[in-house]
DSSP file (Angstrom, degrees, kcal/mol; ACC not computed):
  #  RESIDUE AA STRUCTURE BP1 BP2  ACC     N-H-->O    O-->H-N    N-H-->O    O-->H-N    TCO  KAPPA ALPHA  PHI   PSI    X-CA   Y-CA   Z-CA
    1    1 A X              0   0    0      0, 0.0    25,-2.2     0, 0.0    27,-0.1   0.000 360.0 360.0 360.0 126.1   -6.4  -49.9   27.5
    2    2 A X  E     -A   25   0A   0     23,-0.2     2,-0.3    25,-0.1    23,-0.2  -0.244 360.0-175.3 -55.1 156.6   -6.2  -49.7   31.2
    3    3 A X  E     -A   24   0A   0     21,-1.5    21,-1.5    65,-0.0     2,-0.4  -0.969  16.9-138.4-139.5 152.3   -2.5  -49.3   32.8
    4    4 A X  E     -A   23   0A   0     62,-1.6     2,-0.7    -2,-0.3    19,-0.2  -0.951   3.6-136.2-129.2 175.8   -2.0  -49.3   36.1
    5    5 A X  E     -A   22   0A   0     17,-2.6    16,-2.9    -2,-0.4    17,-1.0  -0.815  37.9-177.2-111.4 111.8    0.4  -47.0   38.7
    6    6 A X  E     -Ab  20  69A   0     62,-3.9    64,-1.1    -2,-0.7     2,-0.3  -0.826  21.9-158.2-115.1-176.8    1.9  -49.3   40.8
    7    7 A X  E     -A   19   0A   0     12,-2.1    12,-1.9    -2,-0.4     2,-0.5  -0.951  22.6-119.8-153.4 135.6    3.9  -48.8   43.5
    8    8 A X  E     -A   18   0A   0     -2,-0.3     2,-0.3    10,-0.2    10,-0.2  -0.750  23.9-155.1 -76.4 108.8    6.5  -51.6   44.9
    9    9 A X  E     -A   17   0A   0      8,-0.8     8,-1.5    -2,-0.5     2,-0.4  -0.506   4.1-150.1 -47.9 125.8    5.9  -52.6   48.8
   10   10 A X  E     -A   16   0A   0     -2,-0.3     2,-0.2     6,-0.2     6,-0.2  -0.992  28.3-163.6 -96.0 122.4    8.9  -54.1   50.8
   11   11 A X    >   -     0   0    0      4,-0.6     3,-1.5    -2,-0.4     5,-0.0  -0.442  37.7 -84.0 -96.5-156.1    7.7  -56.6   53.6
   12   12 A X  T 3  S+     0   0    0      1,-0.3    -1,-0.0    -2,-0.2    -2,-0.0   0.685 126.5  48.4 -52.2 -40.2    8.5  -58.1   56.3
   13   13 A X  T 3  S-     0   0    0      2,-0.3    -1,-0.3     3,-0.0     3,-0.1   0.199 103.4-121.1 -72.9  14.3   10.0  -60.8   54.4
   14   14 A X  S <  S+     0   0    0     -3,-1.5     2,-0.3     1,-0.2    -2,-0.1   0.867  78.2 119.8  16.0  64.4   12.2  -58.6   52.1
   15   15 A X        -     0   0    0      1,-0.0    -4,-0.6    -6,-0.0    -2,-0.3  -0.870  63.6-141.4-110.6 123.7   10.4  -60.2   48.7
   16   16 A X  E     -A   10   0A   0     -2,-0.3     2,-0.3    -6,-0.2    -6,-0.2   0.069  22.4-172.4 -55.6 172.3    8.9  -56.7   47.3
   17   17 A X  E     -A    9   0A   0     -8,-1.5    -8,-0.8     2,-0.1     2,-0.6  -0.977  16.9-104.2-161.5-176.9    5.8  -57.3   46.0
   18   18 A X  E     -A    8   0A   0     -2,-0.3     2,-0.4   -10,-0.2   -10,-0.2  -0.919  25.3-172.3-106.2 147.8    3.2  -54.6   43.7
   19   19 A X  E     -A    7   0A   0    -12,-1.9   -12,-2.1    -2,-0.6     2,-0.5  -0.969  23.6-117.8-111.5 127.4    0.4  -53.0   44.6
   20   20 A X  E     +A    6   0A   0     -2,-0.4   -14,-0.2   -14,-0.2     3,-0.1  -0.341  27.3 171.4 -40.4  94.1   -1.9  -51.0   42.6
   21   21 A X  E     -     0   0A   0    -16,-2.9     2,-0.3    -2,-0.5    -1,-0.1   0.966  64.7  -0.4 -81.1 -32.9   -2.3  -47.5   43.4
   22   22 A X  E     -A    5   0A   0    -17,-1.0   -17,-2.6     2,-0.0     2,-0.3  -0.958  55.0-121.8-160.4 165.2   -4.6  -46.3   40.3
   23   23 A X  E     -A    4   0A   0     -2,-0.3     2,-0.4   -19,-0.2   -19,-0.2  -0.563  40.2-177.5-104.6 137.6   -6.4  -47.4   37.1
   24   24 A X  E     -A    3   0A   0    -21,-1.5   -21,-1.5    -2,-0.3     2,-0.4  -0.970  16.9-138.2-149.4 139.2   -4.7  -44.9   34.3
   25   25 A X  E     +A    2   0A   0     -2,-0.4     2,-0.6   -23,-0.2   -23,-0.2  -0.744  21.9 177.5 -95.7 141.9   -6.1  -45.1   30.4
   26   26 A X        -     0   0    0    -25,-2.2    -2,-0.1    -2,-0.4     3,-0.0  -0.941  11.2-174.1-163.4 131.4   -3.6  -45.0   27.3
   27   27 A X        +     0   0    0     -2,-0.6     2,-0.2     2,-0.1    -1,-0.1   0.200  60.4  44.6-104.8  -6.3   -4.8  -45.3   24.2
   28   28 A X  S    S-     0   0    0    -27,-0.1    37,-0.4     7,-0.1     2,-0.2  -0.896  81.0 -94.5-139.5-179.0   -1.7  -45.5   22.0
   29   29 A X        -     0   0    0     -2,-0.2     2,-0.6    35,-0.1    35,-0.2  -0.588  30.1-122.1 -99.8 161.4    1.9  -47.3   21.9
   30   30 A X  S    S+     0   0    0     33,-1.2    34,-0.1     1,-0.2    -1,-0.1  -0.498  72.3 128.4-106.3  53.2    4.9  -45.6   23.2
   31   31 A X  S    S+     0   0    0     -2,-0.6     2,-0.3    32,-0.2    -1,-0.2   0.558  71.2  53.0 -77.1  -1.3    6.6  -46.1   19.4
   32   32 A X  S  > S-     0   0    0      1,-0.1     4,-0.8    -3,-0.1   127,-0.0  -0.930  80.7-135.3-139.1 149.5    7.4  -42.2   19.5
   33   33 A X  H  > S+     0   0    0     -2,-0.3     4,-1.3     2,-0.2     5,-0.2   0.654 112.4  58.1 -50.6 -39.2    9.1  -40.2   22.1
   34   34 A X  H  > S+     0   0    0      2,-0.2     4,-2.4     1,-0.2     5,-0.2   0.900 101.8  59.0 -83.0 -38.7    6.4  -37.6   21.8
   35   35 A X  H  > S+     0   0    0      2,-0.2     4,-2.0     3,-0.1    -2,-0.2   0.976 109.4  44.6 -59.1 -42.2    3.7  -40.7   22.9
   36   36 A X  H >X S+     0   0    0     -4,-0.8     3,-1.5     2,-0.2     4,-0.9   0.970 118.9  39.9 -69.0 -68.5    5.6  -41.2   26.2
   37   37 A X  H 3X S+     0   0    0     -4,-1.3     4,-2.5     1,-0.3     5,-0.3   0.793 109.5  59.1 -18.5 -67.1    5.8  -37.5   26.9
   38   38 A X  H 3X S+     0   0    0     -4,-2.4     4,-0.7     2,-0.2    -1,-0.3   0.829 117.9  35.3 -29.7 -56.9    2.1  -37.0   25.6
   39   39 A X  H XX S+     0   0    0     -4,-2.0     3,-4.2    -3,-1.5     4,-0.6   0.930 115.5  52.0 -76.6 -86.7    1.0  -39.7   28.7
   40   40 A X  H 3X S+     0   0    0     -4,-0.9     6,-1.9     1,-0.3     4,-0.5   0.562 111.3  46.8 -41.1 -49.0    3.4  -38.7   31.0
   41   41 A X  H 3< S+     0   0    0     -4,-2.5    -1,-0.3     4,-0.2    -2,-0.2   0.657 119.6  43.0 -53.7 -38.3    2.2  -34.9   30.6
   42   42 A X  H << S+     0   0    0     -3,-4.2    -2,-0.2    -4,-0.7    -3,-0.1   0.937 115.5  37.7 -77.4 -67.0   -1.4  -35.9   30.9
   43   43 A X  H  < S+     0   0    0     -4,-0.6    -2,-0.2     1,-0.2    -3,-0.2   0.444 138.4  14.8 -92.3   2.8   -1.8  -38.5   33.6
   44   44 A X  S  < S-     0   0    0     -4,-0.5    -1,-0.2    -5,-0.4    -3,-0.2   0.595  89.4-129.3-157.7   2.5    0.8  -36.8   36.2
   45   45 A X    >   +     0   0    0     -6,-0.2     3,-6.1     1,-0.1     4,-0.3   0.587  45.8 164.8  65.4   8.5    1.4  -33.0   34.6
   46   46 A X  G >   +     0   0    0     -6,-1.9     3,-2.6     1,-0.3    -5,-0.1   0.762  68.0  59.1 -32.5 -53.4    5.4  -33.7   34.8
   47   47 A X  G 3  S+     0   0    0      1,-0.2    -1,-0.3   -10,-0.2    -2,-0.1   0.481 114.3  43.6 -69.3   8.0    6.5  -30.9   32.6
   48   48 A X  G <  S+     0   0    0     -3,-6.1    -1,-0.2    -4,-0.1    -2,-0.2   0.276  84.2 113.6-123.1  23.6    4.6  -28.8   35.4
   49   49 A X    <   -     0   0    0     -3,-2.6     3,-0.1    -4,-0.3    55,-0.1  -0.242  53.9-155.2 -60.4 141.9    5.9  -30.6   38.6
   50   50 A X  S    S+     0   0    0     -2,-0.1     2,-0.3     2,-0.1    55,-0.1   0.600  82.8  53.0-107.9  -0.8    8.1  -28.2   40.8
   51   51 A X  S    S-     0   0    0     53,-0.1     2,-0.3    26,-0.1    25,-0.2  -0.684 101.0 -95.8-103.1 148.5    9.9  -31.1   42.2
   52   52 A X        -     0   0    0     23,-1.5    22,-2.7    26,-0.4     2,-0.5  -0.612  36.8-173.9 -61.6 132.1   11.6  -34.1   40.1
   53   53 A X  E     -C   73   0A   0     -2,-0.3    50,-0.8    20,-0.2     2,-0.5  -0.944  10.8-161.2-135.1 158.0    9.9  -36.9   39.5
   54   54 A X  E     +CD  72 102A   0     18,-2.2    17,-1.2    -2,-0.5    18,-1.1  -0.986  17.6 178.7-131.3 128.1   11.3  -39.9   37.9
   55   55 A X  E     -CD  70 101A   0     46,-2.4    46,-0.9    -2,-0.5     2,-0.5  -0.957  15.2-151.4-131.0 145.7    8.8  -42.7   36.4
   56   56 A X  E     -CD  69 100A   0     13,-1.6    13,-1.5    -2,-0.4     2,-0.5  -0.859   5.0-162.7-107.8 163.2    9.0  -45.7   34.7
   57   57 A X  E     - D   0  99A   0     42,-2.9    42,-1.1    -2,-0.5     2,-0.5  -0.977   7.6-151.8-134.8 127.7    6.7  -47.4   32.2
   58   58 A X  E     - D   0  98A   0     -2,-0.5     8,-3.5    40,-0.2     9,-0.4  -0.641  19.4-176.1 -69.0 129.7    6.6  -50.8   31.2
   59   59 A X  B     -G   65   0B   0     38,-3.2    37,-0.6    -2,-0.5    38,-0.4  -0.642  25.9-104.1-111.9-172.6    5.3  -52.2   27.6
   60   60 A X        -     0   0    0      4,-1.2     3,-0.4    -2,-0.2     6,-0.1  -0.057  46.3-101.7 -68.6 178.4    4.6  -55.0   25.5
   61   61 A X  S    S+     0   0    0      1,-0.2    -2,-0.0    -2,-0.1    34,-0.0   0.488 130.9  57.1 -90.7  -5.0    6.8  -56.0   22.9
   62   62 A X  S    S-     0   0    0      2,-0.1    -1,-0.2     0, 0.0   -31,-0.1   0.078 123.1-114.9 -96.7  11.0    3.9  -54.1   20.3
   63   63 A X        +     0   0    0     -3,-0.4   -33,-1.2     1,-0.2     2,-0.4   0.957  64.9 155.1  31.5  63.0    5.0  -51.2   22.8
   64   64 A X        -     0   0    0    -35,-0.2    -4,-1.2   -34,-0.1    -1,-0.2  -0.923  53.9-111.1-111.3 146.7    1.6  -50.9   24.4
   65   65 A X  B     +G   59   0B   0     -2,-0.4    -6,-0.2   -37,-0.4   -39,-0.1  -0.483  46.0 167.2 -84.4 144.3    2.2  -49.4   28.2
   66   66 A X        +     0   0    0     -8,-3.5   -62,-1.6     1,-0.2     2,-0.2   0.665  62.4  24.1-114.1 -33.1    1.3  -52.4   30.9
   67   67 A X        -     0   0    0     -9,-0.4    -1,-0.2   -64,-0.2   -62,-0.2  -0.455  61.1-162.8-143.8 150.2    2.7  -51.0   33.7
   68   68 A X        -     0   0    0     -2,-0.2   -62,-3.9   -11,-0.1     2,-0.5  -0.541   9.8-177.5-147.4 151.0    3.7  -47.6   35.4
   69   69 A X  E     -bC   6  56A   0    -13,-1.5   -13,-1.6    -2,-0.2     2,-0.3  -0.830  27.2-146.3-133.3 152.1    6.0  -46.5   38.4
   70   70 A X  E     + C   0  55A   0    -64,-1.1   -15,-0.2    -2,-0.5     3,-0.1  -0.713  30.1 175.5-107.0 124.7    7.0  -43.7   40.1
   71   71 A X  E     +     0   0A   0    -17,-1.2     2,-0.3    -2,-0.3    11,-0.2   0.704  59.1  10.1 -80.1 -29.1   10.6  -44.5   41.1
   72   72 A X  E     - C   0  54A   0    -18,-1.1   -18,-2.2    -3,-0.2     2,-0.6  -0.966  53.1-159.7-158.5 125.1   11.8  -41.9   42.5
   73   73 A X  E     + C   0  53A   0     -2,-0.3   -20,-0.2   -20,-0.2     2,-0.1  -0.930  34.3 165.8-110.8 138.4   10.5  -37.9   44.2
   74   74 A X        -     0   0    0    -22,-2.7     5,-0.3    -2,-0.6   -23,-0.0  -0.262  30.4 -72.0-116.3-160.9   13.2  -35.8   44.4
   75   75 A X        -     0   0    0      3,-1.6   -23,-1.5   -24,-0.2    -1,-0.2   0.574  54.2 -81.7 -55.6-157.3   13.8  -32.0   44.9
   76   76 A X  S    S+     0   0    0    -25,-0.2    29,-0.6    29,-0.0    30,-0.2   0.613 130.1  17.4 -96.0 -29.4   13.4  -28.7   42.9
   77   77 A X  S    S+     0   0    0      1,-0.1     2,-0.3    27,-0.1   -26,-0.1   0.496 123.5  32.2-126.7  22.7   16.9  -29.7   41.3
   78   78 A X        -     0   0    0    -26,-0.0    -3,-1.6     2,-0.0   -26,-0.4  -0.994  47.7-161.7-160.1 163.2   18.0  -33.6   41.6
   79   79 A X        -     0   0    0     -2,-0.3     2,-0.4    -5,-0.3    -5,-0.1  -0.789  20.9-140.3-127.8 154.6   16.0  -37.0   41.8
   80   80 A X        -     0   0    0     -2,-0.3     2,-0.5    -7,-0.1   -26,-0.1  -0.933  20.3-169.9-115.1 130.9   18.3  -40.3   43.5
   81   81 A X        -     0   0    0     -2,-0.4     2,-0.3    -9,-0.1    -9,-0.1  -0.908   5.7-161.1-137.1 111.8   17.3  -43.4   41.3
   82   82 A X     >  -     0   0    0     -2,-0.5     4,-0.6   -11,-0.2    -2,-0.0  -0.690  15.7-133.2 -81.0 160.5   18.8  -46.2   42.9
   83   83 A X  H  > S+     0   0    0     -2,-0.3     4,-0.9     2,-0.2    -1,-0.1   0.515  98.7  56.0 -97.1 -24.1   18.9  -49.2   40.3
   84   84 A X  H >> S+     0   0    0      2,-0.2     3,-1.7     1,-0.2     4,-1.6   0.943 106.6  47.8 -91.0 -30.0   17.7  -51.8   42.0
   85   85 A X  H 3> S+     0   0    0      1,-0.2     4,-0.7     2,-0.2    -2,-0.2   0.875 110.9  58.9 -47.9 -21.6   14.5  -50.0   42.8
   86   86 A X  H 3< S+     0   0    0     -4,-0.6    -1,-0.2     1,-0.2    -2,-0.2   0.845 114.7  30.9 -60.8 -39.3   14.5  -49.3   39.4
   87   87 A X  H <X S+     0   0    0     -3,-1.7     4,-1.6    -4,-0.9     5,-0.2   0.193  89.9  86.8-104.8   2.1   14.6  -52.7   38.4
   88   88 A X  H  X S+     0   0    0     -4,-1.6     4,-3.5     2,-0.2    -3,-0.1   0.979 100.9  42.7 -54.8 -53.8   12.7  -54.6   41.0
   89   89 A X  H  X S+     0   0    0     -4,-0.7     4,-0.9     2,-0.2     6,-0.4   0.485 108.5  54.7 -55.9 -15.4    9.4  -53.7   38.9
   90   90 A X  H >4>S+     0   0    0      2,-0.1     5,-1.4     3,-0.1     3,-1.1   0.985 112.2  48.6 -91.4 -58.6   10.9  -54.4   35.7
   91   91 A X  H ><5S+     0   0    0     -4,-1.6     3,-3.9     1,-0.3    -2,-0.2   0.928 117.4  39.2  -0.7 -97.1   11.7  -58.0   37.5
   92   92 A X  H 3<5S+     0   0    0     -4,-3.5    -1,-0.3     1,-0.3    -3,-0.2   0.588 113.3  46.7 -40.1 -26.7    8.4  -58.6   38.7
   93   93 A X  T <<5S-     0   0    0     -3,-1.1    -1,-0.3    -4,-0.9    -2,-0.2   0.431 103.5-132.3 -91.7 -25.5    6.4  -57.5   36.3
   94   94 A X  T < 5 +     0   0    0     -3,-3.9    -3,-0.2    -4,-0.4    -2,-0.1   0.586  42.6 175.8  46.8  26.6    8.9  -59.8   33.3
   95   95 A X      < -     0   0    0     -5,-1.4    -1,-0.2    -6,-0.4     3,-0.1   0.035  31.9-161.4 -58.7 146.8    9.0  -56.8   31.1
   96   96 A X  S    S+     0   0    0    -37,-0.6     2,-0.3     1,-0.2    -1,-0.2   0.582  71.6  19.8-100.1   6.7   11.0  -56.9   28.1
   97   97 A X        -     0   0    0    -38,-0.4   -38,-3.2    34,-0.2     2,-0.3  -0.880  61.6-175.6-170.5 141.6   11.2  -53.4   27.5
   98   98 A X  E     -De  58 133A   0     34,-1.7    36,-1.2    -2,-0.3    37,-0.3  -0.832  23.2-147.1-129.6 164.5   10.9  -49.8   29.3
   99   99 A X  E     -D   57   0A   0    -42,-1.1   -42,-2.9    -2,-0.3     2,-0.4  -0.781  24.5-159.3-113.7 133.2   11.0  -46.0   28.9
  100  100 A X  E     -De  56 136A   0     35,-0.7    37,-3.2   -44,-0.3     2,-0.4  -0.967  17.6-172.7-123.7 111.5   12.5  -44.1   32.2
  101  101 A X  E     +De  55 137A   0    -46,-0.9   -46,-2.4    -2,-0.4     2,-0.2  -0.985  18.0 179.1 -53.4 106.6   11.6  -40.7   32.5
  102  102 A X  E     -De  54 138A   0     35,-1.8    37,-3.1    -2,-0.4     2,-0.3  -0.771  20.2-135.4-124.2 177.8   12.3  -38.0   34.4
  103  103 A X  E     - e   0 139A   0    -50,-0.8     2,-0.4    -2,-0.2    37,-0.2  -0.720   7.2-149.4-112.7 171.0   11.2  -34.1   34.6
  104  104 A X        -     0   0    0     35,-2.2   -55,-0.1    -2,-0.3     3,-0.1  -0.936  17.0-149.1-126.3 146.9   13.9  -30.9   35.2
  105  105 A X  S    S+     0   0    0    -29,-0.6   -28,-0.1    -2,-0.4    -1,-0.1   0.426  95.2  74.7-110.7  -7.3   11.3  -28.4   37.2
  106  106 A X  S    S-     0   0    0    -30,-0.2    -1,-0.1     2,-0.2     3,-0.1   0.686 104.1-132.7 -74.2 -21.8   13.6  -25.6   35.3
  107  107 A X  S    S+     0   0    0      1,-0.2     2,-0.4    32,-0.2    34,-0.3  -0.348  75.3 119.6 104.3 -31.0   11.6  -26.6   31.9
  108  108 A X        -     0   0    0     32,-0.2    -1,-0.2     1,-0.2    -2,-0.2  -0.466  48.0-168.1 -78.2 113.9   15.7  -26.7   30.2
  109  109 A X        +     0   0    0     32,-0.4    35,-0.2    -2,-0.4    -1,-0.2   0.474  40.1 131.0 -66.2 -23.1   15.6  -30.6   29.1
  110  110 A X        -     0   0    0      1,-0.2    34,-0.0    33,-0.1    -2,-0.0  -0.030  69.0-108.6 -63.9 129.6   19.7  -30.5   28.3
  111  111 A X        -     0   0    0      1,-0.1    -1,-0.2     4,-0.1     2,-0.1  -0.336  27.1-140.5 -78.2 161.0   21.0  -33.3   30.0
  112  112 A X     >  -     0   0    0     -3,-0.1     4,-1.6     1,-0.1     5,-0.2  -0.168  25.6-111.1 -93.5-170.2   23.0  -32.8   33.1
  113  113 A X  H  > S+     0   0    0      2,-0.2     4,-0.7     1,-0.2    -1,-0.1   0.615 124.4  52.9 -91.9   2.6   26.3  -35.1   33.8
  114  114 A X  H  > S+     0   0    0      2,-0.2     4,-1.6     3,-0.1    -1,-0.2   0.697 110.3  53.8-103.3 -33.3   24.6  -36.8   36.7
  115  115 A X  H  > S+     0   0    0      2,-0.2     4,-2.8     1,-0.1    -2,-0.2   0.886 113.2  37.7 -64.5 -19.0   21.9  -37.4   33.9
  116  116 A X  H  X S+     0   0    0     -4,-1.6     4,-1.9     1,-0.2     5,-0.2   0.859 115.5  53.3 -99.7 -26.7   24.1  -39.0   31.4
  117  117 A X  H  X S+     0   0    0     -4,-0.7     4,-1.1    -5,-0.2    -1,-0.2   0.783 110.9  50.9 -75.1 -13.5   26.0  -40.8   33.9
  118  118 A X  H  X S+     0   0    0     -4,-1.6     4,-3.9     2,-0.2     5,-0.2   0.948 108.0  47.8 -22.7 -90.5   22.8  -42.1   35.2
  119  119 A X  H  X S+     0   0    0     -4,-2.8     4,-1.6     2,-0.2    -2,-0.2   0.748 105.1  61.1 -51.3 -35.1   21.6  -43.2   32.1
  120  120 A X  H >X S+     0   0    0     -4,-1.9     4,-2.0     2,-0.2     3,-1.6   0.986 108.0  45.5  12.3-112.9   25.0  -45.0   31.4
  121  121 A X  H >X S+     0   0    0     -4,-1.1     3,-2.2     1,-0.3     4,-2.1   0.829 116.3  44.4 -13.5 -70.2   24.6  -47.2   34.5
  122  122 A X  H 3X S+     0   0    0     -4,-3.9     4,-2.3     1,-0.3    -1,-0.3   0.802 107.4  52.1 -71.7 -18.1   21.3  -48.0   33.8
  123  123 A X  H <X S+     0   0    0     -4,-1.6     4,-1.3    -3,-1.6    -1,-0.3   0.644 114.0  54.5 -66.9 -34.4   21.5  -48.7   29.9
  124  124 A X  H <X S+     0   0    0     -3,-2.2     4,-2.7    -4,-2.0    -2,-0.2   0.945 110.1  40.1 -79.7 -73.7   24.5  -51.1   31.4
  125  125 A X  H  X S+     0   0    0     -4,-2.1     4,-2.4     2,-0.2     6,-0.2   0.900 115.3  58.6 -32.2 -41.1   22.1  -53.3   34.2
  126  126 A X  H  X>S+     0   0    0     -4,-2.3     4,-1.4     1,-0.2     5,-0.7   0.961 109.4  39.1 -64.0 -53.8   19.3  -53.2   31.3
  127  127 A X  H ><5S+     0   0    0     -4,-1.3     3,-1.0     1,-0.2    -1,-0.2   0.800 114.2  58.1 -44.6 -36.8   21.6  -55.1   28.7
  128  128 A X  H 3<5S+     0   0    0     -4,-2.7    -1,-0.2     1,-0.3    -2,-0.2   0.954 114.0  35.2 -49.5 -75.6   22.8  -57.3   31.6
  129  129 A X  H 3<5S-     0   0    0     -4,-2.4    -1,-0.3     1,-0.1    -2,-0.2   0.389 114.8-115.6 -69.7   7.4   19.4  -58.4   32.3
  130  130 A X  T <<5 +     0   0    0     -4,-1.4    -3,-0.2    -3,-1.0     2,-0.1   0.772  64.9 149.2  72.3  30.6   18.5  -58.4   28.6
  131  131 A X      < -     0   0    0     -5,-0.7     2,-0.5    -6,-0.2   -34,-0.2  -0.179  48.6-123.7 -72.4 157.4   15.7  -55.5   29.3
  132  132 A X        -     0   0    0     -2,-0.1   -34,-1.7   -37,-0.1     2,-0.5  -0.942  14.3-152.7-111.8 101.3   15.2  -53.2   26.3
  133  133 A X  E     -e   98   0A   0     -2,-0.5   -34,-0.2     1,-0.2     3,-0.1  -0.745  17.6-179.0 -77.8 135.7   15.8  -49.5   27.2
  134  134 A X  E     -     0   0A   0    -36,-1.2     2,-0.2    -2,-0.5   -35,-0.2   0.552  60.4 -12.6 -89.0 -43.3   13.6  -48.0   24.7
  135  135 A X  E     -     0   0A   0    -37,-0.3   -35,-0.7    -3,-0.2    -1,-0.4  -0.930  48.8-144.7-172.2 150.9   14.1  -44.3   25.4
  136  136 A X  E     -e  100   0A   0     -2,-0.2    10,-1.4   -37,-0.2   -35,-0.3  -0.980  36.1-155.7-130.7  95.4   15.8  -42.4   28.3
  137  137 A X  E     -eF 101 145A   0    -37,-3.2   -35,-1.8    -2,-0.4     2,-0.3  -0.519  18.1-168.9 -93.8 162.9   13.3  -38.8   28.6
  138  138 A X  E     -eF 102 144A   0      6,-0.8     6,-3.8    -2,-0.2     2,-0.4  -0.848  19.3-165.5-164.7  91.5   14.2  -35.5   30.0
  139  139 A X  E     +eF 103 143A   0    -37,-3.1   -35,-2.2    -2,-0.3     4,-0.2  -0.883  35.8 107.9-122.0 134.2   11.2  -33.6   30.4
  140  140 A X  S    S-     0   0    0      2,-1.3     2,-0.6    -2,-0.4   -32,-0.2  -0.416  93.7 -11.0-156.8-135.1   10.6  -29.7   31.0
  141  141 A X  S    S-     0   0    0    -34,-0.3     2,-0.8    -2,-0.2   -32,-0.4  -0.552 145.3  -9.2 -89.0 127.9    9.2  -27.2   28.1
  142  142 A X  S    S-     0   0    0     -2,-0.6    -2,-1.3   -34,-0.1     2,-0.3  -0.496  96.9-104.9  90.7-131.4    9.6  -29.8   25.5
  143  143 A X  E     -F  139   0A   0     -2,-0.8     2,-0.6    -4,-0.2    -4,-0.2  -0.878  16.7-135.0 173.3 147.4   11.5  -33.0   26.3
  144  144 A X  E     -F  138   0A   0     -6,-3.8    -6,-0.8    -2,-0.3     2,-0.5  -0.889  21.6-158.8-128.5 119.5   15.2  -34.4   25.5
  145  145 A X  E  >  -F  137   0A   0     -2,-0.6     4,-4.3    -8,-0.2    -8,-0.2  -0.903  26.6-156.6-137.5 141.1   15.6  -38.0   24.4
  146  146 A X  H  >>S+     0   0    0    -10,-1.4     4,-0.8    -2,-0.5     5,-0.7   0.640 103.6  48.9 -51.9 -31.3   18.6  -40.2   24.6
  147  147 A X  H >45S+     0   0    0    -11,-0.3     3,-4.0     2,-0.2     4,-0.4   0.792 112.1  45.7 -77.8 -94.3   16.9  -42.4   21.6
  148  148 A X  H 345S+     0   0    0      1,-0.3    -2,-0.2     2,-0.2    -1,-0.1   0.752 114.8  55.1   3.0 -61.1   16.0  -39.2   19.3
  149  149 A X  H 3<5S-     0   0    0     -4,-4.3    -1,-0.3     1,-0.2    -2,-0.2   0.744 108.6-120.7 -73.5 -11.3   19.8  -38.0   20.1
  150  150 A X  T <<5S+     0   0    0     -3,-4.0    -2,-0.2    -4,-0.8    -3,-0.2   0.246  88.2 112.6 116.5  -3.2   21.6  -41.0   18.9
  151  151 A X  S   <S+     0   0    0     -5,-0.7     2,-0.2    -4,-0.4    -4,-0.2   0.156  82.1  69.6 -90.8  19.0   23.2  -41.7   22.5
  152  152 A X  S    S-     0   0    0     -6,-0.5     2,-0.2    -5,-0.3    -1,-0.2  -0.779  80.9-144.5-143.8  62.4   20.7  -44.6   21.9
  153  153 A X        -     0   0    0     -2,-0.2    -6,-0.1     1,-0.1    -2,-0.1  -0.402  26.6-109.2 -99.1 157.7   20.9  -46.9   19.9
  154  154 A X        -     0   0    0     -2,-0.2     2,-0.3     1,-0.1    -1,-0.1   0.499  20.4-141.9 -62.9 167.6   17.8  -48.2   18.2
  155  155 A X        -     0   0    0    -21,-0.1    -1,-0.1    -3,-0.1   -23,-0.0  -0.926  27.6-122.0-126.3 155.1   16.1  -51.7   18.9
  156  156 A X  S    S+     0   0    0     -2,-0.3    -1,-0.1     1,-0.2    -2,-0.1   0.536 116.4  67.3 -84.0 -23.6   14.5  -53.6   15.9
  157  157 A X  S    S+     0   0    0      1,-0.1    -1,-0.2     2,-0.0   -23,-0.0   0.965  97.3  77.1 -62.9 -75.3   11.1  -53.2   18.6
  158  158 A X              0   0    0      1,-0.1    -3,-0.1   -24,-0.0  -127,-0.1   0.070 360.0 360.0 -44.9 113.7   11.2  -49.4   17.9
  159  159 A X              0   0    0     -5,-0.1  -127,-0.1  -127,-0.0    -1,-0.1   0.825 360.0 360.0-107.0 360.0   10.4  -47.3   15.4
């Protein structure tokens, strides 16, 4: 299955709009923390980034990836993810459910208090707009998930 990397355009008029940056293949549904990692690891090397990178991926409701974007490049030690860029794509696009991902360029996955107050926030906007957070990742040597750890709690999509 094709995916594609978009990336979000502001014009002139301030309505965003997408553009396609690249053709990317995935071959399996993001039902497992280790499948989002697995892609993420492949197509963009995160867990060997020296900078932060932050991405998101859109699915199906079958979790098949439609979608992905890179929200946010940050430093060697912090990323900014503003929320509505975060959610512009999920908007446009009509997804009903994401995975957000970011990498730590320090390889230690433990989340920090600007991650969990992060994830907070945004776990509040998805329910608002009736979005499915699927998984919250934290990726270095290995990878930390929000689902996995319980700080998450499961959706009837997920297995």
């Amino acid at each position: 299955m094709q995916v594609g990397l978009y990336e979000v355009l502001q014009t002139d008029t301030h309505h965003p709009r997408l553009q396609i940056k690249e053709s990317l293949s995935a071959s399996s549904r993001m039902d497992k923390p280790e499948a989002v990692v697995e892609f993420l690891n492949t197509q963009f090397h995160l867990d060997k980034q020296i900078d932060e990178f932050v991405y998101l991926i859109t699915t199906t409701a079958s979790l098949m990836p439609t979608a992905v974007f890179l929200i946010s490049k940050g430093t060697f030690n912090m990323s900014a993810i503003n929320q509505r860029d975060l959610f512009i794509p999920v908007l446009l696009t009509g997804a009903c459910t994401i995975f957000i991902a970011h990498n730590h360029p320090s390889s230690r996955v433990t989340p920090s208090s600007a991650d969990n107050a992060i994830f907070k926030r945004i776990k509040e906007v998805a329910d608002t707009l009736g979005v499915i957070l699927c998984d919250f990742l934290i990726i270095g040597e290995g990878y930390y998930s929000y689902k996995e750890s319980g700080e998450l709690e499961s959706s009837s999509l997920i297995g």
